[in-house]
TIVO-2410 file (N, C-alpha, C; in nm, 3 decimals):
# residues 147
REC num residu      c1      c2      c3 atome chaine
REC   1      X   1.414   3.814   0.415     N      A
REC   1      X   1.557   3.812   0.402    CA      A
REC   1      X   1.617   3.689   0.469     C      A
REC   2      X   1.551   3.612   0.564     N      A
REC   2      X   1.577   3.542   0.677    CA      A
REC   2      X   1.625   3.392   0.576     C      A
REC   3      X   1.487   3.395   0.477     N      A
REC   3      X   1.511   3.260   0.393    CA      A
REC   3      X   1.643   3.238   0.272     C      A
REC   4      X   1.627   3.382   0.204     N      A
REC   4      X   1.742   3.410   0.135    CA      A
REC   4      X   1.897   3.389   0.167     C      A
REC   5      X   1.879   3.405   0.339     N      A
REC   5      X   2.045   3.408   0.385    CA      A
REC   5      X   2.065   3.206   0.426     C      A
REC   6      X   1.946   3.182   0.443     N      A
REC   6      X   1.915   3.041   0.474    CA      A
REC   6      X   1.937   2.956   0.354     C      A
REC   7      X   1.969   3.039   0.204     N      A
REC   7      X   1.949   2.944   0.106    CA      A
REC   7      X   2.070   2.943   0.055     C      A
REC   8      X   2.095   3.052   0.124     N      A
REC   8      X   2.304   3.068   0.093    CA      A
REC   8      X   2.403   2.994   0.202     C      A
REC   9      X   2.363   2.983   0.307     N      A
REC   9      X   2.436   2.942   0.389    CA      A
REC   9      X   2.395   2.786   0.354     C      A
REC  10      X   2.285   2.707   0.307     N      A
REC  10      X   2.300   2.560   0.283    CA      A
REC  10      X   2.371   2.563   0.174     C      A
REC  11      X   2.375   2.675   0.044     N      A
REC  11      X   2.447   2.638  -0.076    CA      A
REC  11      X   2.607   2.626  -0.015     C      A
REC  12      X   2.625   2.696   0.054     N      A
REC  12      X   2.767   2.670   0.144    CA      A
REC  12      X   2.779   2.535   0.184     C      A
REC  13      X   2.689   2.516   0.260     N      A
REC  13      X   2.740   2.392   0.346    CA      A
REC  13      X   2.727   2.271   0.240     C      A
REC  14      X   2.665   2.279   0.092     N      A
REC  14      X   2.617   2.183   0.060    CA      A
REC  14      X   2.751   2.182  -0.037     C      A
REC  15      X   2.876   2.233  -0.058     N      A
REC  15      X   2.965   2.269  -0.163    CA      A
REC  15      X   3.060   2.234  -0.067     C      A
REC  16      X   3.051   2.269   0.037     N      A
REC  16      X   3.179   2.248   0.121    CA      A
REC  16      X   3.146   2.046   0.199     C      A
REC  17      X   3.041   2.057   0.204     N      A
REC  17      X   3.014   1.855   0.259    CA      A
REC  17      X   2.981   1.767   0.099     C      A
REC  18      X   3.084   1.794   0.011     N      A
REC  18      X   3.047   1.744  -0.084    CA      A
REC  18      X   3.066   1.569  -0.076     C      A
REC  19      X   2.940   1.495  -0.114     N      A
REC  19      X   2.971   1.337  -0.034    CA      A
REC  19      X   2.991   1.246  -0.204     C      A
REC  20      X   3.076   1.147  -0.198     N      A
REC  20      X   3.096   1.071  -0.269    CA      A
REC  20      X   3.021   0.960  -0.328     C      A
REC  21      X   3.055   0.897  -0.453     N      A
REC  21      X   2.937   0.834  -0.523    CA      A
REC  21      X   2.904   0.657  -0.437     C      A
REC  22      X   3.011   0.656  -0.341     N      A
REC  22      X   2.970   0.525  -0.246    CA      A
REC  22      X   2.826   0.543  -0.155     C      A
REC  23      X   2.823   0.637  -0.154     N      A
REC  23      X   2.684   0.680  -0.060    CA      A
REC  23      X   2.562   0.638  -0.139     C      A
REC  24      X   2.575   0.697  -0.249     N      A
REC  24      X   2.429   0.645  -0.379    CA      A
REC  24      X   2.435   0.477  -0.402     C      A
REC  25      X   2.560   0.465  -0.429     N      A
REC  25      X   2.548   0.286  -0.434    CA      A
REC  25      X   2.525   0.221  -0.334     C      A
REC  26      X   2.522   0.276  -0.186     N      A
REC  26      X   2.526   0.174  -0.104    CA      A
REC  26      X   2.314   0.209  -0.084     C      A
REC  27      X   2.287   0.325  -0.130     N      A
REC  27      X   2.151   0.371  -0.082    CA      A
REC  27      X   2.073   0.271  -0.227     C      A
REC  28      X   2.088   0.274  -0.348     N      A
REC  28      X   2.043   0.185  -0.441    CA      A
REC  28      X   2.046   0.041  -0.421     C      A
REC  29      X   2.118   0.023  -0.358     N      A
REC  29      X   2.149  -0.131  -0.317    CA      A
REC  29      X   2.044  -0.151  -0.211     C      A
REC  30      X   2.029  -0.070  -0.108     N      A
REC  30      X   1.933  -0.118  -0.011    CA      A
REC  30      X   1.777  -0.098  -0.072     C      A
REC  31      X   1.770   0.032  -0.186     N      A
REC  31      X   1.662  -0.046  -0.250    CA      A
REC  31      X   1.627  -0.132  -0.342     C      A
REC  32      X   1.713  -0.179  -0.363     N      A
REC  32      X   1.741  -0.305  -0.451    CA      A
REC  32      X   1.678  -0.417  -0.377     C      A
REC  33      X   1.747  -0.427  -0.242     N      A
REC  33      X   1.716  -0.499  -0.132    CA      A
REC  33      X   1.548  -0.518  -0.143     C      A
REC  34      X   1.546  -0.411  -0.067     N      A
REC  34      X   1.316  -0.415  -0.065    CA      A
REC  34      X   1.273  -0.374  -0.148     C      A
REC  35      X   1.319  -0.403  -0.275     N      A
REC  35      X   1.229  -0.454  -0.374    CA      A
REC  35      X   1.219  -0.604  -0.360     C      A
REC  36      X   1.315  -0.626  -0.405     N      A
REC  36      X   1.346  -0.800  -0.369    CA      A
REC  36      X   1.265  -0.852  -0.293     C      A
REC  37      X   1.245  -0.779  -0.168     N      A
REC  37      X   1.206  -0.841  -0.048    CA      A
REC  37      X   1.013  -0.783  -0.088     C      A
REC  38      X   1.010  -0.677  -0.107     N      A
REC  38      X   0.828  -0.668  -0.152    CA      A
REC  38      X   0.776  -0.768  -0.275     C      A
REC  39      X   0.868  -0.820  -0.381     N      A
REC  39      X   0.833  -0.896  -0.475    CA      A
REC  39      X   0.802  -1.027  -0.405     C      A
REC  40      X   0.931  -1.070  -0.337     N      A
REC  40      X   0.897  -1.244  -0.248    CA      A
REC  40      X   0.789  -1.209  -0.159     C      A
REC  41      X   0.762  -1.122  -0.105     N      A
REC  41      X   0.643  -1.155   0.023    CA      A
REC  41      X   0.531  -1.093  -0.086     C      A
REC  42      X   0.492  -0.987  -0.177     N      A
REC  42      X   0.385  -1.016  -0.268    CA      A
REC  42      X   0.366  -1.189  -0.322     C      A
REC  43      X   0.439  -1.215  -0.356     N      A
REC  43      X   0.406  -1.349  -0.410    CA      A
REC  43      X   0.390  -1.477  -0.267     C      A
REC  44      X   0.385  -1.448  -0.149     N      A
REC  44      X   0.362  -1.550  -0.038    CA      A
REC  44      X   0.235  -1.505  -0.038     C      A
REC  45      X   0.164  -1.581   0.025     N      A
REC  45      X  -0.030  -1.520   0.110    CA      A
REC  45      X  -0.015  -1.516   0.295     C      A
REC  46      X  -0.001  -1.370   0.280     N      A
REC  46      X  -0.017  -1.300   0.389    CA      A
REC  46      X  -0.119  -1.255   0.418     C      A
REC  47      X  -0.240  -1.290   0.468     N      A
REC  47      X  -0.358  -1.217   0.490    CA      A
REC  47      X  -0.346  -1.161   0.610     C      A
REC  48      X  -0.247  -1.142   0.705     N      A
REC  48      X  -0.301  -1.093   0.817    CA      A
REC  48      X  -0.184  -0.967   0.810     C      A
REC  49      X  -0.095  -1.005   0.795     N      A
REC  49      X   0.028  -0.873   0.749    CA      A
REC  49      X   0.079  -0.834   0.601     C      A
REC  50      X   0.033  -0.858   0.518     N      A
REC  50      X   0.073  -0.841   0.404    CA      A
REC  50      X   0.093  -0.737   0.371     C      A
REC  51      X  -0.083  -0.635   0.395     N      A
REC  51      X  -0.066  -0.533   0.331    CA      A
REC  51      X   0.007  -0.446   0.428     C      A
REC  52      X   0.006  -0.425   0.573     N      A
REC  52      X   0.075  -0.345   0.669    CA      A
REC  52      X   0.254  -0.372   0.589     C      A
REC  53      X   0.291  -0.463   0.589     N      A
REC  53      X   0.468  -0.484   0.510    CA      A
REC  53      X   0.505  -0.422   0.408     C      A
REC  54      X   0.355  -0.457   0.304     N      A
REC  54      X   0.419  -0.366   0.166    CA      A
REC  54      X   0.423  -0.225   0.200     C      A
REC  55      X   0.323  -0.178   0.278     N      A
REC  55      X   0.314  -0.037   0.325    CA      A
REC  55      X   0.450   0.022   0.373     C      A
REC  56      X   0.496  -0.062   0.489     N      A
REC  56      X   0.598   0.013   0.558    CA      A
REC  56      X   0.701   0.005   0.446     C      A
REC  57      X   0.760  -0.112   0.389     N      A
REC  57      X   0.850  -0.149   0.299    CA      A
REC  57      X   0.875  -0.008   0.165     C      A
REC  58      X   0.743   0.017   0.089     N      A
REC  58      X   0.705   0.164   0.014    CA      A
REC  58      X   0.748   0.271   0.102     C      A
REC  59      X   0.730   0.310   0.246     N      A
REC  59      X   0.753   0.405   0.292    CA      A
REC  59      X   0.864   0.434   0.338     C      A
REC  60      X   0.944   0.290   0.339     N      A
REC  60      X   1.076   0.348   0.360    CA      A
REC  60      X   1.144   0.354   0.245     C      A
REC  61      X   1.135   0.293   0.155     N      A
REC  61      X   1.174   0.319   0.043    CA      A
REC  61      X   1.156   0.455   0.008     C      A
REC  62      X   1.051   0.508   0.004     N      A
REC  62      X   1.041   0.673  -0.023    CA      A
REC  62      X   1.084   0.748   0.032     C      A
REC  63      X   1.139   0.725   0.171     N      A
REC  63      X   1.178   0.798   0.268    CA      A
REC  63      X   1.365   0.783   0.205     C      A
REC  64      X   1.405   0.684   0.163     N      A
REC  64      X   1.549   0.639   0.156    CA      A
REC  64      X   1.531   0.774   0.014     C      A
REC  65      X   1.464   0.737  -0.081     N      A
REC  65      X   1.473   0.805  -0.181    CA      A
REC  65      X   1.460   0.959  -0.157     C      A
REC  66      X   1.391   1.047  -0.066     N      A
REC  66      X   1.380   1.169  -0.034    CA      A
REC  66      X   1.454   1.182   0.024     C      A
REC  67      X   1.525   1.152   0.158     N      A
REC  67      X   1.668   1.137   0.245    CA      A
REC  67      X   1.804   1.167   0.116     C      A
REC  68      X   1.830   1.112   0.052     N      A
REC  68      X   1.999   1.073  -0.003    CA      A
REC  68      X   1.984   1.121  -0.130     C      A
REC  69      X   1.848   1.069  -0.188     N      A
REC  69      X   1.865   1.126  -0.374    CA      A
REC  69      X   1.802   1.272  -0.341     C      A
REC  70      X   1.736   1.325  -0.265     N      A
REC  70      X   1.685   1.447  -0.301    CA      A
REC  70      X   1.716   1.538  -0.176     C      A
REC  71      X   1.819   1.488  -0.133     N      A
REC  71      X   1.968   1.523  -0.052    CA      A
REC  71      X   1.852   1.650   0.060     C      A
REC  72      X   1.757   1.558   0.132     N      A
REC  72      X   1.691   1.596   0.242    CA      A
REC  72      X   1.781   1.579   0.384     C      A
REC  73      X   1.869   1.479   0.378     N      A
REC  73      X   1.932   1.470   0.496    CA      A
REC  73      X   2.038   1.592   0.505     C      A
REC  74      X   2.069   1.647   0.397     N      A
REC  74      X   2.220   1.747   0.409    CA      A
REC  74      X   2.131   1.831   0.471     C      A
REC  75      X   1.990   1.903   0.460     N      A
REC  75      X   1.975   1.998   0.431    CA      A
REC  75      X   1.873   2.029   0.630     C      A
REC  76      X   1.891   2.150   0.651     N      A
REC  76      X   1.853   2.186   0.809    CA      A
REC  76      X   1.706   2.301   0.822     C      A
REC  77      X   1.655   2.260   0.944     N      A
REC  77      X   1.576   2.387   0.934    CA      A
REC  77      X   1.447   2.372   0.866     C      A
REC  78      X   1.384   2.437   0.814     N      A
REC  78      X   1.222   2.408   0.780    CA      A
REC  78      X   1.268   2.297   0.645     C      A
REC  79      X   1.338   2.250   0.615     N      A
REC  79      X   1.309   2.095   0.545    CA      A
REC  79      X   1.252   2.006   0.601     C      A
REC  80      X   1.325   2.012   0.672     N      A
REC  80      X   1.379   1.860   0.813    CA      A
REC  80      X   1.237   1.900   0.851     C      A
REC  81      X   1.192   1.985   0.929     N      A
REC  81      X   1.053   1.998   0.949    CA      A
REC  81      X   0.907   1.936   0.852     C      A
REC  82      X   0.941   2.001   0.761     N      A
REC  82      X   0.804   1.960   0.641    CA      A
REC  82      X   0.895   1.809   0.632     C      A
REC  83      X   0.923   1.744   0.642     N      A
REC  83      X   0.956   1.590   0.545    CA      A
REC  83      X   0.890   1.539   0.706     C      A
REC  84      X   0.951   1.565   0.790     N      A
REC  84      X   0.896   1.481   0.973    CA      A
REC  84      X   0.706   1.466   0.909     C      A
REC  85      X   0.719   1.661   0.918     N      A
REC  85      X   0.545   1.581   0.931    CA      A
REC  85      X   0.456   1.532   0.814     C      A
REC  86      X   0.508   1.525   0.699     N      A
REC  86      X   0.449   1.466   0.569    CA      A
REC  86      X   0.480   1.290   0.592     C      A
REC  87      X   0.603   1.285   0.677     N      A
REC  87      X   0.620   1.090   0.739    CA      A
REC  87      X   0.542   1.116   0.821     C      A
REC  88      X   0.461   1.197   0.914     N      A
REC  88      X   0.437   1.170   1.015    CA      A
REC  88      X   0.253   1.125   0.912     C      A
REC  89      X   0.249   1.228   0.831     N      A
REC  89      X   0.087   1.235   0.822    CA      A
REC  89      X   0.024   1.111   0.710     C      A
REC  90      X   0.189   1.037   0.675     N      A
REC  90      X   0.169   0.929   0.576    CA      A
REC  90      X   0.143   0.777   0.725     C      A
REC  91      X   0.172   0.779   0.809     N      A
REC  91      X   0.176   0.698   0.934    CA      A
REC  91      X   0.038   0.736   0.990     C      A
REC  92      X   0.005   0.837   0.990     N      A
REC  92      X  -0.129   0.885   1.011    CA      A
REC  92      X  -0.273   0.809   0.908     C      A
REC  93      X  -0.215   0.837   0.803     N      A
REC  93      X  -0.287   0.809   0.673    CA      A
REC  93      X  -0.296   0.675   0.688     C      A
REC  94      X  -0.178   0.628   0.681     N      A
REC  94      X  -0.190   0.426   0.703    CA      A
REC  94      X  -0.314   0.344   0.840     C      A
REC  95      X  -0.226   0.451   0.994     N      A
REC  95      X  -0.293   0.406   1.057    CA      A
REC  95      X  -0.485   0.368   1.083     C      A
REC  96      X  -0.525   0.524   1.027     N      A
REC  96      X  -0.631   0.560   1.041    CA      A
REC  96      X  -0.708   0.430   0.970     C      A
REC  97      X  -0.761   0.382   0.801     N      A
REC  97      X  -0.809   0.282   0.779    CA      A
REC  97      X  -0.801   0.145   0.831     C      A
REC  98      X  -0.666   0.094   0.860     N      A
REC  98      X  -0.640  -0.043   0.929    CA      A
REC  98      X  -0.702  -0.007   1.024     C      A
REC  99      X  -0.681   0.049   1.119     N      A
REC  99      X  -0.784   0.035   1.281    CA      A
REC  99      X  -0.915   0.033   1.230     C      A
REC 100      X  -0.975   0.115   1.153     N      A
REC 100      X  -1.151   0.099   1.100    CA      A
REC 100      X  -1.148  -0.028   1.091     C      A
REC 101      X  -1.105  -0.092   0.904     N      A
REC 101      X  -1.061  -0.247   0.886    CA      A
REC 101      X  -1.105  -0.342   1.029     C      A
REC 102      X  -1.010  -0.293   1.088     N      A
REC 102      X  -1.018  -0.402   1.189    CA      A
REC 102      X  -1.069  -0.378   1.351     C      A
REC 103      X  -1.170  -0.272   1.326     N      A
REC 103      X  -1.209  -0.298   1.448    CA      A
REC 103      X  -1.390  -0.305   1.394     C      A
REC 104      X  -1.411  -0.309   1.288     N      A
REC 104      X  -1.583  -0.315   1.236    CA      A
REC 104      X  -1.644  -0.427   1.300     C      A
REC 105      X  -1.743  -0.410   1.306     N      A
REC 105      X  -1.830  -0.537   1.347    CA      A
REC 105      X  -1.837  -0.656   1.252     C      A
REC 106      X  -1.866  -0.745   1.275     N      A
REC 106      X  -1.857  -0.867   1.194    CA      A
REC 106      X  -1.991  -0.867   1.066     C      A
REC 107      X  -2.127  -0.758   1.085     N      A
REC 107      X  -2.235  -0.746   0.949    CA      A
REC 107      X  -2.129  -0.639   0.874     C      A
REC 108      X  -2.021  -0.557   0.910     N      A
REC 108      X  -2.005  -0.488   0.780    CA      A
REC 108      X  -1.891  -0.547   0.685     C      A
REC 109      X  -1.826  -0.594   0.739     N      A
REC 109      X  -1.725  -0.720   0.671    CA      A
REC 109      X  -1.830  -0.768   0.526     C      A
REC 110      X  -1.769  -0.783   0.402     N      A
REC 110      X  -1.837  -0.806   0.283    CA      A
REC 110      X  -1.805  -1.014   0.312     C      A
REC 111      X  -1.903  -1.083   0.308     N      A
REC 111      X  -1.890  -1.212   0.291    CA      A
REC 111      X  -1.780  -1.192   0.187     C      A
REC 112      X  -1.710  -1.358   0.242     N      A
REC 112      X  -1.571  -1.412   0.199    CA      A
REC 112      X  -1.438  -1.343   0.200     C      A
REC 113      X  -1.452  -1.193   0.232     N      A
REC 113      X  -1.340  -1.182   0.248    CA      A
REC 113      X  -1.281  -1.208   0.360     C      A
REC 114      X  -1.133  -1.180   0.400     N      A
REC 114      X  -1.032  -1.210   0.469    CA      A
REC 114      X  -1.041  -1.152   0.654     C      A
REC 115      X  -1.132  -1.062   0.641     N      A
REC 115      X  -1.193  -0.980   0.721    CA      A
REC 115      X  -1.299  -1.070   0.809     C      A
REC 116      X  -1.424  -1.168   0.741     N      A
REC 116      X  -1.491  -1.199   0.749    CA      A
REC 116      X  -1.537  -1.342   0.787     C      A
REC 117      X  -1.587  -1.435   0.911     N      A
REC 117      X  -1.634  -1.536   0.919    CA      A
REC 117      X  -1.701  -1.561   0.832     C      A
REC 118      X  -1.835  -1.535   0.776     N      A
REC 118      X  -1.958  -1.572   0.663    CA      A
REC 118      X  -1.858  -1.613   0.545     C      A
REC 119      X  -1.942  -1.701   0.478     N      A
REC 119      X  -1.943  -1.770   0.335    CA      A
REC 119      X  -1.966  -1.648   0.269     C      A
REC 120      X  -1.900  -1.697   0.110     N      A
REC 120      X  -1.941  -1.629   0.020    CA      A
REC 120      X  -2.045  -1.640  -0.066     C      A
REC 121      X  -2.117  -1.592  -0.131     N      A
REC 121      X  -2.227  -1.639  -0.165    CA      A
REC 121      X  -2.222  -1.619  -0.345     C      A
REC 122      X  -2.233  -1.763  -0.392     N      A
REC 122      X  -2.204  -1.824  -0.521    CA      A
REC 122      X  -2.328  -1.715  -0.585     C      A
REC 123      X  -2.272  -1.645  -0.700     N      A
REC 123      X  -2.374  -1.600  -0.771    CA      A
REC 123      X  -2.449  -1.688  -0.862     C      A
REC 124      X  -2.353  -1.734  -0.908     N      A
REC 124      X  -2.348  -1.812  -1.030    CA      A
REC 124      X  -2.412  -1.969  -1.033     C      A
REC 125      X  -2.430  -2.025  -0.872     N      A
REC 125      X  -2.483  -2.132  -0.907    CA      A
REC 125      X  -2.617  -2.075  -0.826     C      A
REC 126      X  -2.665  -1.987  -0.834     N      A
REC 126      X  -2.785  -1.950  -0.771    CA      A
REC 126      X  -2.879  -1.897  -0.907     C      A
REC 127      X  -2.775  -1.850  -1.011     N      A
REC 127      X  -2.841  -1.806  -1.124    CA      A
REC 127      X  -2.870  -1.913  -1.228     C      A
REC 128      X  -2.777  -2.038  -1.235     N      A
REC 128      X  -2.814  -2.150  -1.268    CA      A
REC 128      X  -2.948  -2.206  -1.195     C      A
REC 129      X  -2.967  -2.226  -1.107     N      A
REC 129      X  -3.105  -2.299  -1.082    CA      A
REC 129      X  -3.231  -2.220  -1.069     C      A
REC 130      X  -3.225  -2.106  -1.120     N      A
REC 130      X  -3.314  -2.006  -1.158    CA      A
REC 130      X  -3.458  -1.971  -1.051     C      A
REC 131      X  -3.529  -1.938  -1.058     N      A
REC 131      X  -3.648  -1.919  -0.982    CA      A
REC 131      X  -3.708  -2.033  -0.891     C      A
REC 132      X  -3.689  -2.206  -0.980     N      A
REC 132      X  -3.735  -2.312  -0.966    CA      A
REC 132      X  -3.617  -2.393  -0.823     C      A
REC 133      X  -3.522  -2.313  -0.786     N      A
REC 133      X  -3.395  -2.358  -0.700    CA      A
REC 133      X  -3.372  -2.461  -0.750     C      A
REC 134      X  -3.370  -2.560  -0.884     N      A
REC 134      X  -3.316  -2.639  -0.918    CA      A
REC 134      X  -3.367  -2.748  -0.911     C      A
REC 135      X  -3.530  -2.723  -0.878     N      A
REC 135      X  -3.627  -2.842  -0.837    CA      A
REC 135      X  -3.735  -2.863  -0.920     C      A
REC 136      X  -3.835  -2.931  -0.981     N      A
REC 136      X  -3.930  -2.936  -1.061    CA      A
REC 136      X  -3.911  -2.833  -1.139     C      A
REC 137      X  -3.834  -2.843  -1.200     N      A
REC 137      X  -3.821  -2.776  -1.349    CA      A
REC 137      X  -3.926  -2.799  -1.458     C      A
REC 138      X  -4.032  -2.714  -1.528     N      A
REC 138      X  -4.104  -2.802  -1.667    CA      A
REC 138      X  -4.005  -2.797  -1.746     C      A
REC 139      X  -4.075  -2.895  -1.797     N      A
REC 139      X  -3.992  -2.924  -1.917    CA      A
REC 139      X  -3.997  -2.873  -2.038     C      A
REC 140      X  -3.932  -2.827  -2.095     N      A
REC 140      X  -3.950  -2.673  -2.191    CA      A
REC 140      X  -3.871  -2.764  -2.329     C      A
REC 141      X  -3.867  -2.876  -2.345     N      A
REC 141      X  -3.856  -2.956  -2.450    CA      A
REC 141      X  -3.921  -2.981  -2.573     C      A
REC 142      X  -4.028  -3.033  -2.489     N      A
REC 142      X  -4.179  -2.981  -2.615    CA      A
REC 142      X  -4.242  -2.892  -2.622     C      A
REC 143      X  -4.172  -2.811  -2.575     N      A
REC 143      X  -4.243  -2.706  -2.625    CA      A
REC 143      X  -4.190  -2.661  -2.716     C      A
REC 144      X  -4.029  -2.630  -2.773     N      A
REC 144      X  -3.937  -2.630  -2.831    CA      A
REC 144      X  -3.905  -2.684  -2.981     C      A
REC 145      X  -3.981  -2.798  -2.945     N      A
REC 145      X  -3.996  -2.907  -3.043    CA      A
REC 145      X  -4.106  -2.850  -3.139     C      A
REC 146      X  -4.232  -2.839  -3.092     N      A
REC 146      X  -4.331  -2.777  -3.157    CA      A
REC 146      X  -4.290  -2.643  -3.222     C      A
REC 147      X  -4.230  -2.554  -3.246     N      A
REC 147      X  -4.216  -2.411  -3.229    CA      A
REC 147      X  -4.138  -2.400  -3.395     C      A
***
């Protein structure tokens, strides 16, 4: 009964704090904003913060969008609860891989990436000089010729 009287008393409060359409434009505009702002820094080379920016940048964005469009802020009580710890367990979620990322030893790092001191290692000109490393090759000409 507890939730039922809980779903009447927000339909109350949510009829009586009825908020105006300046609130949505000013909340679209700020994601207007970081988009803008995730498109220019996608297109810069950030290897050391890039991906941590787009992250936070997405999460507040989702957070702006669950807050105002899906009118989480009007609302009290076990909402406000479940949205805290679903931000909390998406901050969780982020944190947990970056610290792995970056605290591995330097053999599990894959050569060349961004992660990694070591070279990358050319497939392609290793498969060009074949078994012979590119040195005394026979010559497979006449043989060719004959055939």
């Amino acid at each position: 009964m507890a939730i039922a009287n809980e779903s009447r008393q927000e339909d109350r409060n949510m009829r009586e704090e009825h908020h105006g359409a300046g609130r949505y434009w000013v909340i679209w505009a700020a994601l207007l904003v970081l988009t803008a702002i995730t498109y220019v820094t996608g297109r810069m080379h950030m290897p050391t913060f890039g991906l941590l920016l787009a992250l936070i940048i997405a999460t507040t964005k989702g957070t702006l969008v669950a807050l105002y469009f899906m009118h989480l802020a009007d609302h009290r009580g076990a909402n406000r609860l479940v949205f805290a710890v679903s931000i909390l367990f998406v901050i969780l979620m982020l944190i947990a891989p970056l610290a792995d990322v970056g605290t591995r030893y330097r053999g599990s790092n894959p050569p060349g990436s961004q992660y990694s001191d070591l070279q990358a290692v050319d497939i392609g000109a290793n498969a060009q000089q074949g078994r012979y490393g590119g040195q005394n090759k026979p010559d497979t000409s006449e043989q060719s010729e004959g055939h």
